[in-house]
C-alpha positions as CSV (number, residue, x, y, z in Angstrom):
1,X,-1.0,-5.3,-43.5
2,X,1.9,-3.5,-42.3
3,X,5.6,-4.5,-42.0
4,X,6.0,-6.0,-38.8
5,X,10.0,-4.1,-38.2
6,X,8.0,-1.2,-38.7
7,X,5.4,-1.8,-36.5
8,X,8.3,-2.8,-33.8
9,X,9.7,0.2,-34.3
10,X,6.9,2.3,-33.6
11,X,6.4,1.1,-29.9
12,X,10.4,1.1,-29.3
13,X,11.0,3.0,-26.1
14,X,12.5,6.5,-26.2
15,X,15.1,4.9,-23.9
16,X,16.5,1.2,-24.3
17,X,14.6,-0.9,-21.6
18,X,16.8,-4.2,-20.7
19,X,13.8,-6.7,-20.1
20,X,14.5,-10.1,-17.7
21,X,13.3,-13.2,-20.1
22,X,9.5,-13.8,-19.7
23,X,8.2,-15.6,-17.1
24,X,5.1,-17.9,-17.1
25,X,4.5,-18.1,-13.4
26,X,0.6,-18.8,-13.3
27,X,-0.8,-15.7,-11.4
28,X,-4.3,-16.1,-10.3
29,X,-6.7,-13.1,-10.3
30,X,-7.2,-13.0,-6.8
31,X,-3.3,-12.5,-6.2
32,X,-3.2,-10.3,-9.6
33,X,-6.3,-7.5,-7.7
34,X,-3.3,-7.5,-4.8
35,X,-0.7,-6.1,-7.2
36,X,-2.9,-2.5,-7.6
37,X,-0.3,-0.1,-6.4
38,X,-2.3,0.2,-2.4
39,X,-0.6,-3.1,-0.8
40,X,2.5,-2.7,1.1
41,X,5.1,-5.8,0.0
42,X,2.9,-6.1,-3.6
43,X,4.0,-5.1,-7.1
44,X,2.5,-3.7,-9.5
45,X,0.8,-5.3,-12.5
46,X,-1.5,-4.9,-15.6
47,X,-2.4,-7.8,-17.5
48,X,-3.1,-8.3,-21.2
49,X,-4.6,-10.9,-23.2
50,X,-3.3,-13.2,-20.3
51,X,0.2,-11.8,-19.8
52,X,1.1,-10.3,-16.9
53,X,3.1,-7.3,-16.7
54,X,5.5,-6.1,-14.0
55,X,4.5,-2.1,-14.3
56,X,6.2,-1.5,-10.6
57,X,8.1,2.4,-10.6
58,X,6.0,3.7,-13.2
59,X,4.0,5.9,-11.4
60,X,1.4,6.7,-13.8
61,X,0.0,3.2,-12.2
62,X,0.2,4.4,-8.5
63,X,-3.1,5.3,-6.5
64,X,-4.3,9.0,-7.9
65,X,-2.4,8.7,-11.4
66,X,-4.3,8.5,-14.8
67,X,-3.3,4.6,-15.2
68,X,-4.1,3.5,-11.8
69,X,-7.5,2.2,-13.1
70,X,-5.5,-0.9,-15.2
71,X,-3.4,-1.8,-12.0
72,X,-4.5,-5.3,-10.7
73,X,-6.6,-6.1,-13.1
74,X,-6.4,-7.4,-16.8
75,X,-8.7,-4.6,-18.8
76,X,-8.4,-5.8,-21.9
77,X,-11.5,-4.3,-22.9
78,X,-11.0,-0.7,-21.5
79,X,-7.5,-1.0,-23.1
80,X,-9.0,-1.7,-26.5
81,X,-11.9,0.9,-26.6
82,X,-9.3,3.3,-25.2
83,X,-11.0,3.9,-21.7
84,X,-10.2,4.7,-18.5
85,X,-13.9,3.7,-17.0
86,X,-13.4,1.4,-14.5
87,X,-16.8,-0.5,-15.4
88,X,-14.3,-0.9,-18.7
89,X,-11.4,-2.4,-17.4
90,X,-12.6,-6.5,-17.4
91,X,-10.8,-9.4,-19.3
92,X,-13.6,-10.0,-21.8
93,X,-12.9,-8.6,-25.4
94,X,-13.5,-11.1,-27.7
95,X,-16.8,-9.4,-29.0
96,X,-15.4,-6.3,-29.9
97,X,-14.9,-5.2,-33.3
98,X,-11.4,-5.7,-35.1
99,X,-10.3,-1.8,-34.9
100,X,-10.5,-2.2,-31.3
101,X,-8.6,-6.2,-30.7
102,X,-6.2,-4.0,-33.1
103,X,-5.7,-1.4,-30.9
104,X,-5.6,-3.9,-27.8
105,X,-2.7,-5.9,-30.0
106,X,-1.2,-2.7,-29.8
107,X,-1.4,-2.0,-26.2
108,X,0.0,-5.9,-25.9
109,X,3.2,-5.1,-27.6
110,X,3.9,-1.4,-26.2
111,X,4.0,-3.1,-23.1
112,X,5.8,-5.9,-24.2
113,X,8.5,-3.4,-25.1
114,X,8.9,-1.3,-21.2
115,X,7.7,-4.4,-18.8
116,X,9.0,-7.5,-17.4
117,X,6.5,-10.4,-18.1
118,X,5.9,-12.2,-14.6
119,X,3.6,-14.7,-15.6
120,X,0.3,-15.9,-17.0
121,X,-3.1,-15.3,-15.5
122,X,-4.7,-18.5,-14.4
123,X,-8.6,-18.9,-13.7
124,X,-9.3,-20.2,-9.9
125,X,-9.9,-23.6,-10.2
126,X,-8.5,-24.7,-13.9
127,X,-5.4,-27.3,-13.8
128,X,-4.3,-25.3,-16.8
129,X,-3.4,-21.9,-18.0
């Protein structure tokens, strides 16, 4: 296993972000497909493993751009298998092997290092997150 300042270091950002404190606003899916880069008044978000991520004025998520596939959805799996299939880009990843979750852990903290957390994705219909 590596050492984990190490691994922090590796996903620092080029340039210093200054993050907000995380939130843990429950953000359902239906509100989270809103937040794709197309609705006027929306954000933009990617979640990841649950977490929500405010990816707004990066325009690699807009319509047209490479990223734009992740934006209002959590694609956990695409994210792990490195793919930018739509079919790819669902929540499910618990079947996939270890070299992959590793590589979605991965993805969790680069983000975690550039993007305000906004909240936590919460199923339609659960009392709990």
């Amino acid at each position: 296993m590596s050492d984990n300042t190490e691994q922090s270091k590796k996903f620092q950002p080029k340039t210093p972000v200054e993050l907000a404190p995380p939130k843990d606003d429950p953000i359902t899916f239906e509100y989270l497909s809103k937040c794709d880069g197309t609705n006027e008044g929306y954000p933009t978000y990617v979640a990841i493993m649950g977490t929500v991520f405010d990816v707004t004025g990066n325009a690699s998520y807009t319509p047209g751009k490479g990223y734009h596939v992740f934006a209002g959805k959590e694609p956990n799996r695409a994210l792990a298998k490195s793919s930018l299939k739509p079919e790819d880009c669902i929540p499910d990843y618990e079947d996939l092997p270890d070299n992959e979750k590793k590589v979605l852990n991965d993805w969790y903290t680069f983000f975690s290092k550039r993007y305000n957390v906004v909240g936590k994705v919460k199923s339609e219909g659960s009392s709990n997150l």
